[in-house]
C-alpha positions in Angstrom: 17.4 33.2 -19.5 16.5 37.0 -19.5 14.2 38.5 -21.8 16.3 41.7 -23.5 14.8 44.2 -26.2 16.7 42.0 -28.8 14.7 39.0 -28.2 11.3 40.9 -27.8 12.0 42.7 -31.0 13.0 39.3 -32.4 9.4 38.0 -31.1 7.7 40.7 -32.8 9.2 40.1 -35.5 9.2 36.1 -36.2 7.2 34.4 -33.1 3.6 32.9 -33.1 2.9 33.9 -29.4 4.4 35.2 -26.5 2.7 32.7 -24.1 2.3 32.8 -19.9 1.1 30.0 -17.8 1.1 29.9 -13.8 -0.3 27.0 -12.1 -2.3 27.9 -9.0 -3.5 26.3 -6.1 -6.7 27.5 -3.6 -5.7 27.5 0.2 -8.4 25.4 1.4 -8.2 21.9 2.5 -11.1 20.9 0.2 -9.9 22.9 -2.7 -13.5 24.8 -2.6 -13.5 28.1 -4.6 -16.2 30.6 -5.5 -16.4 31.3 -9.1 -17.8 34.7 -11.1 -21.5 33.9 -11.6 -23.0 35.4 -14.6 -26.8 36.7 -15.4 -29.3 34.2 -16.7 -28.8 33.2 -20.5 -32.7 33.7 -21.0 -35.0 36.0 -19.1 -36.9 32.9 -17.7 -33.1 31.3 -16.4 -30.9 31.3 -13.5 -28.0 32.6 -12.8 -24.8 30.3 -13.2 -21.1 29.3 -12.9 -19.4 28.6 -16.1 -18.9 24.6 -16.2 -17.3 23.5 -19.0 -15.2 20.5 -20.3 -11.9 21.4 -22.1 -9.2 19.8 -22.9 -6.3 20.0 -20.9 -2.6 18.3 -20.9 -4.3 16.0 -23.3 -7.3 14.6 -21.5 -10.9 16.2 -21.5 -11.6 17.4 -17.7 -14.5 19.6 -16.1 -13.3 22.8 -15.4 -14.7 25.9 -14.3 -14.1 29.8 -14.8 -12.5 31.6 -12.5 -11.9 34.4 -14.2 -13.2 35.3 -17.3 -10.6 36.9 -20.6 -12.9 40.2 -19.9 -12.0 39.8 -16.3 -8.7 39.7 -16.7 -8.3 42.1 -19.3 -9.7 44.9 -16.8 -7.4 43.6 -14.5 -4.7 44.7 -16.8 -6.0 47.7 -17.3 -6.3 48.4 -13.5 -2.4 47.7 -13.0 -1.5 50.1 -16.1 -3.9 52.4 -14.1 -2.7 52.1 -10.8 1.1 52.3 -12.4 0.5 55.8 -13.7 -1.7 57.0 -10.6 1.9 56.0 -8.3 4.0 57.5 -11.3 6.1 54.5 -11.7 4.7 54.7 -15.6 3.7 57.9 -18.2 0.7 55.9 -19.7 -1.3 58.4 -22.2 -4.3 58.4 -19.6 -7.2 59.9 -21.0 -9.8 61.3 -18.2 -13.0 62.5 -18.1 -14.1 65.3 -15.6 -17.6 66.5 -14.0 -16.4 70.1 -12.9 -20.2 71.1 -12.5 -20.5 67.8 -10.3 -17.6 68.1 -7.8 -18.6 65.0 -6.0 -18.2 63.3 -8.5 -15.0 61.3 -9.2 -13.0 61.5 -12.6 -13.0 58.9 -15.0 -9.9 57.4 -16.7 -10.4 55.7 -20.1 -8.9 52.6 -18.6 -12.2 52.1 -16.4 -15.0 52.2 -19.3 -16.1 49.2 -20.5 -15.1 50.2 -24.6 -12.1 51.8 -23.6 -11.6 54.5 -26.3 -14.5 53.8 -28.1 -17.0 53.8 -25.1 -20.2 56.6 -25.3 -18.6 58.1 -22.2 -16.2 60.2 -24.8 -19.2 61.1 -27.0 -21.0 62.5 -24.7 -17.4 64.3 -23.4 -15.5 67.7 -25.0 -12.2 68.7 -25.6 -12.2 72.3 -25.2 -15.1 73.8 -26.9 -15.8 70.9 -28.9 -17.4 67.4 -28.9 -13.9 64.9 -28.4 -14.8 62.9 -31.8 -15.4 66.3 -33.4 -11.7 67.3 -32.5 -8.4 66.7 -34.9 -7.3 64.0 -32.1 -10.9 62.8 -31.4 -11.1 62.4 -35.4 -7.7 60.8 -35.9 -8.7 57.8 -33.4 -11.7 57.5 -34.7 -9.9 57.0 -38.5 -7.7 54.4 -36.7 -7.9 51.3 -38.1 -5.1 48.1 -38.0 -3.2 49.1 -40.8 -2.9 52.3 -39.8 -2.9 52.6 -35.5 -0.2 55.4 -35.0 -3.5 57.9 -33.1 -4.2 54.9 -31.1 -0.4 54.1 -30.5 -0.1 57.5 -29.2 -3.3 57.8 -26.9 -4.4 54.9 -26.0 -2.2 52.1 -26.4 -3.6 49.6 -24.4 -6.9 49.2 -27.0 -4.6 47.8 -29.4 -3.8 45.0 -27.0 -7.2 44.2 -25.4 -9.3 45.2 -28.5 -12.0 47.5 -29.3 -15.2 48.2 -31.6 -16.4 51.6 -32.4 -20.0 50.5 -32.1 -21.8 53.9 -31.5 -19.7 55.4 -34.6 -21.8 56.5 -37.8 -20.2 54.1 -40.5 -22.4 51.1 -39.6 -20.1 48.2 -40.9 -17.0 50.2 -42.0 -16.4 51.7 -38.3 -13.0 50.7 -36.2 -12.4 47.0 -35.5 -9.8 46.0 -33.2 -9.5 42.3 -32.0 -7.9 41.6 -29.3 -4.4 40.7 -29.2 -3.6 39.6 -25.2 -6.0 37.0 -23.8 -6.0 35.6 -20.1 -7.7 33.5 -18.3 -7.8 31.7 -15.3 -9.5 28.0 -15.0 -10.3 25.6 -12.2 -9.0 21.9 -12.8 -11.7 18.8 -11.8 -14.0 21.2 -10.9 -17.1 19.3 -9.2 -20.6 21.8 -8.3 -20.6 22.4 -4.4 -24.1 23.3 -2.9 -23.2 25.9 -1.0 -26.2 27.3 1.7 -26.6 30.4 2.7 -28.7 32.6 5.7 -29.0 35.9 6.6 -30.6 36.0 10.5 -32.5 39.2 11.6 -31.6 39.5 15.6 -34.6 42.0 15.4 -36.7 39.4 13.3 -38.9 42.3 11.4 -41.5 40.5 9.0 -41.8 40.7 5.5 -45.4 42.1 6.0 -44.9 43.7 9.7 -45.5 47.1 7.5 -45.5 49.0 4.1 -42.4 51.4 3.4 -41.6 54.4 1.1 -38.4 55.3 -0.7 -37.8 58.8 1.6 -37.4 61.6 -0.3 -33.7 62.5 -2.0 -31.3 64.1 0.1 -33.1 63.4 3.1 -30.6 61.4 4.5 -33.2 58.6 5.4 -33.6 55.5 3.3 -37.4 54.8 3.7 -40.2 56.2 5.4 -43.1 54.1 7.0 -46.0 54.9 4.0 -48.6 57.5 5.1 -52.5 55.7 5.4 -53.9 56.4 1.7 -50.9 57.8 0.2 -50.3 56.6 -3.4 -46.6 56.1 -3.4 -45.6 53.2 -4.5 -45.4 50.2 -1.4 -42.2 48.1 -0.5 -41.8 45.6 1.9 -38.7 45.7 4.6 -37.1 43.2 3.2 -36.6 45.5 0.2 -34.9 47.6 2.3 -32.6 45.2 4.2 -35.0 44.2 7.2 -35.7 40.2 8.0 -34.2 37.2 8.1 -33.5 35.1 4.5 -33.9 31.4 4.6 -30.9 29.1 3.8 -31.1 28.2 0.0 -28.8 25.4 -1.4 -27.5 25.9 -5.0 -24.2 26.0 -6.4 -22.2 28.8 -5.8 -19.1 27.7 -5.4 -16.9 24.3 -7.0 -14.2 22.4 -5.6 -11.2 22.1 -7.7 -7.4 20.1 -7.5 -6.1 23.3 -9.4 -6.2 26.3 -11.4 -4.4 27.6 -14.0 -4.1 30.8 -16.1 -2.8 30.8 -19.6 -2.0 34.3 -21.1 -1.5 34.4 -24.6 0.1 37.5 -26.7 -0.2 36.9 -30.5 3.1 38.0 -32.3 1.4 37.2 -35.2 -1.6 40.1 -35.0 0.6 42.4 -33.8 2.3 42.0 -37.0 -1.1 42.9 -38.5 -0.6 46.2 -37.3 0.7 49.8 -38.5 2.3 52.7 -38.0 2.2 55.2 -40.7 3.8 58.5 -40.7 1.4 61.6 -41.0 2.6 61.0 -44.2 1.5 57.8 -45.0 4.8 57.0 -45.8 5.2 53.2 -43.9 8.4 52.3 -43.0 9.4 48.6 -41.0 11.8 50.0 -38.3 9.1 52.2 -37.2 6.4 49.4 -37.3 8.2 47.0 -35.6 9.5 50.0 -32.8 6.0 50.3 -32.0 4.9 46.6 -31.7 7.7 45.5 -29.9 6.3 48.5 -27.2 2.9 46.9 -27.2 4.4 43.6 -26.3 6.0 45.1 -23.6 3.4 47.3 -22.2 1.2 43.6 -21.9 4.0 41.7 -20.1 4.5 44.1 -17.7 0.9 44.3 -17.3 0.0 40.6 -17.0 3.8 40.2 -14.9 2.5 42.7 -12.5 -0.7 41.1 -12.0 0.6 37.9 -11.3 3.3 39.4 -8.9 0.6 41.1 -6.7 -1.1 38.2 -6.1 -4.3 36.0 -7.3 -6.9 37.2 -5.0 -9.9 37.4 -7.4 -12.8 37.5 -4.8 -14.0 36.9 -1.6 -13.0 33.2 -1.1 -11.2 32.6 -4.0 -7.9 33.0 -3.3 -5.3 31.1 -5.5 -1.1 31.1 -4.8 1.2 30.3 -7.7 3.4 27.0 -7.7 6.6 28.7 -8.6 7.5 31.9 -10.4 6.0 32.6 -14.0 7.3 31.6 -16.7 7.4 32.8 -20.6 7.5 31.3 -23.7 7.9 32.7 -26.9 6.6 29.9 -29.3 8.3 30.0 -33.0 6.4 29.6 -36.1 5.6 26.0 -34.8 5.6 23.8 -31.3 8.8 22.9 -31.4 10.3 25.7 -31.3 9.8 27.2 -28.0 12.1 29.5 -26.3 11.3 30.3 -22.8 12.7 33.3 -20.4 13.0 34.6 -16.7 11.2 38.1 -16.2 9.7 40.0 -13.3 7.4 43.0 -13.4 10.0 45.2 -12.9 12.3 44.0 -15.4 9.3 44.2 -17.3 8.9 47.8 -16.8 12.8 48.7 -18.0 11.9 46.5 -20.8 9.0 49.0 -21.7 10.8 52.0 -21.1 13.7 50.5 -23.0 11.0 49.6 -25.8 9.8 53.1 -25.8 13.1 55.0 -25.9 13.3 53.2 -29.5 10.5 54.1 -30.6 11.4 57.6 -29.8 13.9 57.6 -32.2 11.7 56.0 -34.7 8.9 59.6 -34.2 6.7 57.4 -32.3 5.9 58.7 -28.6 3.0 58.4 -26.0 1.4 61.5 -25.9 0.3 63.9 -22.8 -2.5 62.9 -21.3 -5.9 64.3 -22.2 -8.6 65.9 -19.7 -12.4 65.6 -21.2 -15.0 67.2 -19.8 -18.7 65.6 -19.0 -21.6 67.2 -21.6 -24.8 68.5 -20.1 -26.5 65.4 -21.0 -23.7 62.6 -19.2 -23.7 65.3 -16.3 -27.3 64.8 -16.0 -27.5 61.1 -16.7 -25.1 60.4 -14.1 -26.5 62.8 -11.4 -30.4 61.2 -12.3 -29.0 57.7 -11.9 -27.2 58.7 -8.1 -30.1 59.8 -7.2 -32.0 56.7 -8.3 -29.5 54.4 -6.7 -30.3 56.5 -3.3 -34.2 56.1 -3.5 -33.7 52.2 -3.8 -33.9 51.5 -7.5 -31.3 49.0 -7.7 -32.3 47.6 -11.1 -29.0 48.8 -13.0 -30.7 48.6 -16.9 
């Protein structure tokens, strides 16, 4: 059946979870798929694919990551994103400007890695004055889970995908936010699959045919040949892109008989959130107005995703084996209660969600235009530059 405010409210209200799971199938005859691979656990290690048993329909199987909760959290956050560039949704966007730096792109909060709490916005001002330092800046700082009407307002989707206010001063005592909406997409049976790889130089240039320069900044030119005695420092062409790379056989990818995401929405912490007046004055209409708008801002979020398609990288392509479907689990298993919805009835669902909460005082708010401080101004203008001489290191 359809999902209608009425039964979201009533999930808010009573349910454990609002849960989501889409079976997926690669395209390839052999079921191969390239999984994320993720830094070395130990300076001394390799990079590697997240292997793992788990259990699943009752019996332990291998399975592999395909795409991580953080993953798929940012891909949330880059359908809210793209909904409010194309209009179709007045998310509270909060961006962050380099006006002394016009080639430079703007920054919305939904990019940065800690979403509201990320040391972009300290090192960003409202006005005249640091964005912390500012009656709004102050207020979302103050937020907390008992009392989340700034972050309601502002920056909604940190409620759902979580947040910690690591940089602020009060050490153990700053914002805490867990996360309330967790996806993730795993590969079934997964089996390792050596997978080689070659890069072939037509022009065949040599590792040590000669000793290049990073050319200057701004030159236009990405090396120089190194002058006889100069002192710069000496890299080889291969540093640069030159030569041919020998096949290497590791695992980079895995074969797999499925996938499967499971999306989770806990009623249950969104019940641990609330929505004080300026007042302080709580009041349970109002709370539950504003949760039941959360719940509906992350269903249309993970509905969209799954409606535009599972194409997480190059050659790892997945297709769904029928349409979505939700459950809305009860305070125990067996009472499970499950519903039709598309992204788009999704989005009337929102906007029905927020109209309540309207009446109840509670609204988005405009968005918010920061602008970059001397020092992130500089940081990011030394750091283009460094990407342009060759320094690819990225710590």
């Amino acid at each position: 059946m359809s999902m209608t405010l009425t039964n979201l409210q009533d999930a808010a209200s009573n349910a454990s979870v609002i849960r989501l799971n889409v079976d997926l199938s690669p395209l390839t005859a052999d079921g191969l798929v390239f999984p994320p691979t993720y830094a070395a656990i130990d300076k001394d290690g390799s990079p590697h694919i997240d292997f793992r048993k788990a259990w699943v329909d009752g019996s332990v199987r291998d399975v592999v990551v395909l795409d991580s909760v953080q993953s798929q959290a940012n891909r949330i956050e880059q359908v809210i994103l793209s909904a409010k560039t194309e209009q179709r949704l007045a998310y509270p966007d909060i961006r962050v400007t380099f006006p002394t730096d016009p080639d430079e792109p703007d920054y919305s909060v939904l990019q940065l890695s800690h979403r509201i709490f990320d040391v972009t916005l300290q090192c960003s001002t409202l006005g005249e004055s640091p964005f912390f330092e500012t009656p709004i800046g102050q207020r979302i700082r103050a937020s907390r889970p008992s009392n989340a009407t700034a972050l309601f307002e502002q920056a909604p989707v940190t409620l759902l995908l979580g947040a910690w206010d690591s940089h602020a001063a009060g050490g153990p005592q700053a914002a805490k936010l867990p996360r309330l909406l967790t996806s993730e997409i795993i590969g079934l049976d997964a089996v390792p699959v050596n997978v080689s790889a070659t890069k072939t130089d037509p022009m065949d240039i040599r590792k040590n045919s000669a000793e290049l320069v990073a050319a200057s900044p701004g030159s236009g030119r990405l090396f120089e040949l190194k002058a006889e005695g100069a002192k710069d420092k000496s890299r080889k062409p291969s540093e640069f892109g030159f030569g041919s790379v020998l096949s290497t056989d590791k695992p980079r990818a895995a074969s797999i008989s499925m996938a499967r995401q499971t999306s989770l929405l806990s009623c249950s912490g969104l019940r641990q959130l609330g929505f004080p007046e300026d007042s302080g004055e709580i009041d349970a209409s109002r709370n539950l107005a504003a949760r039941t708008v959360l719940a509906a801002l992350g269903l249309y979020g993970l509905l969209t995703q799954n409606e535009a398609g599972y194409r997480l990288r190059s050659r790892c392509e997945l297709v769904p084996h029928s349409s979505a479907k939700l459950e809305v689990i009860g305070r125990t298993l067996d009472d499970v209660t499950r519903f039709d919805l598309g992204a788009e009835d999704a989005l009337k669902l929102l906007e029905e969600a927020l109209g309540n909460a309207e009446r109840h005082g509670l609204a988005w708010k405009a968005d918010l235009e920061l602008t970059a401080d001397d020092r992130l101004t500089a940081l990011v203008r030394r750091s283009r530059i460094a990407a342009g001489s060759g320094d690819d290191s990225g710590e």
